[in-house]
C-alpha positions as CSV (number, residue, x, y, z in Angstrom):
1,X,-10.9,-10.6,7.1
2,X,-10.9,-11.7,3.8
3,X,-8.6,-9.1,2.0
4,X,-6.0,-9.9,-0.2
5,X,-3.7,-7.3,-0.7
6,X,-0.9,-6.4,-3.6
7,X,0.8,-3.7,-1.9
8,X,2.6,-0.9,-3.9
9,X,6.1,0.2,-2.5
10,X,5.4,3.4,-0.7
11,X,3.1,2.1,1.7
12,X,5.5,-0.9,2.6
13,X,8.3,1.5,2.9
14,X,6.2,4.3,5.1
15,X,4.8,1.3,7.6
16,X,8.0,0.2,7.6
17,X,9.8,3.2,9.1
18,X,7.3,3.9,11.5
19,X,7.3,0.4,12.8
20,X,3.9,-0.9,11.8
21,X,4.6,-3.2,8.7
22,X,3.5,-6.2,10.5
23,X,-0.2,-4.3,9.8
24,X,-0.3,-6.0,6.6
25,X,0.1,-9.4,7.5
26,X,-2.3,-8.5,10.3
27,X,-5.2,-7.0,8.6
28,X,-4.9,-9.4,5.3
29,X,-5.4,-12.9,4.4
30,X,-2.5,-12.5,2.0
31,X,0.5,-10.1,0.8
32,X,2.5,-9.8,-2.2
33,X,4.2,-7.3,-3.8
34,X,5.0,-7.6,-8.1
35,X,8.9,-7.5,-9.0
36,X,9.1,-4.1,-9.7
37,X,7.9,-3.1,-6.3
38,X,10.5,-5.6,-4.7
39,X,12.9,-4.2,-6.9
40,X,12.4,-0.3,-5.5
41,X,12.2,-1.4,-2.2
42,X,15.5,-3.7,-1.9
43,X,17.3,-0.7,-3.6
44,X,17.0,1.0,-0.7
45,X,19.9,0.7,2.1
46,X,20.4,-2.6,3.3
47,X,19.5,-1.7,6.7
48,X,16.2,0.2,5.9
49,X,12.9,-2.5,7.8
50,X,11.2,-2.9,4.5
51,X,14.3,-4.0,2.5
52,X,15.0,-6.2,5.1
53,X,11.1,-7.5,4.9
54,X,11.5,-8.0,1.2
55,X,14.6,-9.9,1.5
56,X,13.4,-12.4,4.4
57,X,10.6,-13.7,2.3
58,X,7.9,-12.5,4.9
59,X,6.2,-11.0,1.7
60,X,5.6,-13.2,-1.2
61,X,7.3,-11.6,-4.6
62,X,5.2,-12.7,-7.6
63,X,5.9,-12.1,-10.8
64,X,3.1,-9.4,-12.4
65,X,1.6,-10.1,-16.1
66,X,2.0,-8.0,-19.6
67,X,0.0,-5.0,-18.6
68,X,-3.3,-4.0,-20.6
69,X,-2.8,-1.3,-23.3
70,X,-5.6,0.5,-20.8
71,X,-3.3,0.7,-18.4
72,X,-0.2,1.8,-20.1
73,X,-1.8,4.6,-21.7
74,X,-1.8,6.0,-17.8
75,X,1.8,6.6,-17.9
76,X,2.5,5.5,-14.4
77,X,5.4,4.2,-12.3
78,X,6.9,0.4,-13.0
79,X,5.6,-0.7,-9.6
80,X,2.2,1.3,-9.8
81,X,1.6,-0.7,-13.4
82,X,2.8,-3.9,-11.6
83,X,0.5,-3.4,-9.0
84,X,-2.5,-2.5,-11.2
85,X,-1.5,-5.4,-13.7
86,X,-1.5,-7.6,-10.9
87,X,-4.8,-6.4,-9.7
88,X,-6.3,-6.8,-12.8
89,X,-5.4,-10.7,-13.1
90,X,-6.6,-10.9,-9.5
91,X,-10.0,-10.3,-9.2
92,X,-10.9,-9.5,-5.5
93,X,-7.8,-8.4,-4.8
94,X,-7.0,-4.9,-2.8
95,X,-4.4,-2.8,-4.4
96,X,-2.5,-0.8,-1.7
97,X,-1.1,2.5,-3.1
98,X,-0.7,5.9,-2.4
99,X,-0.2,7.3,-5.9
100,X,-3.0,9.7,-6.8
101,X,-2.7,8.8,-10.5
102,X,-2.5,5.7,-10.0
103,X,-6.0,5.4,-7.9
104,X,-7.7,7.2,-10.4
105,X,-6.5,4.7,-13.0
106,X,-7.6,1.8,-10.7
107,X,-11.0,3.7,-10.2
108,X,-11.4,3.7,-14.0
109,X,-10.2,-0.3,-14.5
110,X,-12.8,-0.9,-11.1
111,X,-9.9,-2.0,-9.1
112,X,-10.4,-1.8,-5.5
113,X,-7.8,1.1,-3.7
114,X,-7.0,1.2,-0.3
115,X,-3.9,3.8,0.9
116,X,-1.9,3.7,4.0
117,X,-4.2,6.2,5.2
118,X,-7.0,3.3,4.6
119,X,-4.6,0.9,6.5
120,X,-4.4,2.7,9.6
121,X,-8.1,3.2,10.1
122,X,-8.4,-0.3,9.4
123,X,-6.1,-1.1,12.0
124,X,-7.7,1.4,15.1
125,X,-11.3,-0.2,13.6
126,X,-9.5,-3.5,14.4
127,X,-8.4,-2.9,17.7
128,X,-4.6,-2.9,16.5
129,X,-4.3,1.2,17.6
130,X,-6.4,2.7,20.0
131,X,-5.4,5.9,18.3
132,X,-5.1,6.8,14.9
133,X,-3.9,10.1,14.9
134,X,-0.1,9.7,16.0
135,X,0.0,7.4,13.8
136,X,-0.7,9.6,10.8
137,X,1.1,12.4,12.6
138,X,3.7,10.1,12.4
139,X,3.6,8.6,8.3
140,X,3.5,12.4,7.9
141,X,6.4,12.8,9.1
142,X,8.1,9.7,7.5
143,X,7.0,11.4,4.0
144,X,3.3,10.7,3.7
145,X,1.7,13.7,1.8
146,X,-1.6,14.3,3.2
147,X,-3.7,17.6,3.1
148,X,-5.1,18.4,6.4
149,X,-8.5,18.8,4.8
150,X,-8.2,15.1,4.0
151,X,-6.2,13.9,7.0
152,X,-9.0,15.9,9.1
153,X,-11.8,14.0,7.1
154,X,-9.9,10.6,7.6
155,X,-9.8,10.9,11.2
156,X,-13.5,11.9,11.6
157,X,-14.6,8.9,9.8
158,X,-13.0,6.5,12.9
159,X,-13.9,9.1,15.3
160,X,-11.0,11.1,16.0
């Protein structure tokens, strides 16, 4: 495996509501999330799967450094800036977002991107799903934007 993640909050929340949070742990050597994403996500009903993930302690809350001026020009989200800070500090480290901003700034600081698209063809290429597609069918309905163009392109690369 080798991965170490810092997950971003919509992916937790999205694999949470369909069920497949335990990917993370699963496809990763380690998971944290930075306080701001642990922050958004335990806002959320008390009953809602990744509150409830946050608040066990299954994923580690780490506290994120002062963010690079390089990074704050970008303008993002508290837990996309946590995220990228964190990523930053961490070399090696996968950041897990969905953000399209947010990519493009961690493309332009060389910060490697994966999105919970990326995680479930991880998990069909490591036998986790036999099938991709529901799945995707599925974070699309949770509130996953994906183009068909790129969902399409997503599921060719893992055969589908």
């Amino acid at each position: 495996m080798s991965e170490r993640w810092i997950v971003n909050a919509s992916p937790l929340i999205l694999l949470c509501r369909i069920g497949c949070e335990r990917w993370l742990t699963a496809l990763s050597d380690e998971v944290v999330i930075p306080a701001a994403v642990a922050r958004e996500v335990t806002s959320l009903t008390r009953t809602d799967r990744a509150c409830e993930l946050v608040g066990s302690g299954a994923i580690r809350v780490v506290p994120s450094p002062t963010p690079p001026t390089a990074l704050l020009t970008w303008d993002l989200g508290s837990g996309e800036t946590e995220v990228l800070a964190l990523s930053l500090g961490l070399p090696g480290w996968v950041a897990i977002l969905d953000d399209r901003a947010a990519r493009q700034c961690a493309s332009a600081l060389g910060v490697p991107t994966r999105g919970t698209l990326g995680v479930v063809l991880l998990a069909k290429d490591r036998g986790l799903v036999c099938e991709a597609r529901p799945v995707v069918a599925e974070l699309r309905q949770a509130g996953l934007y994906l183009t068909d163009t790129v969902t399409n392109g997503a599921l060719a690369l893992v055969g589908e």
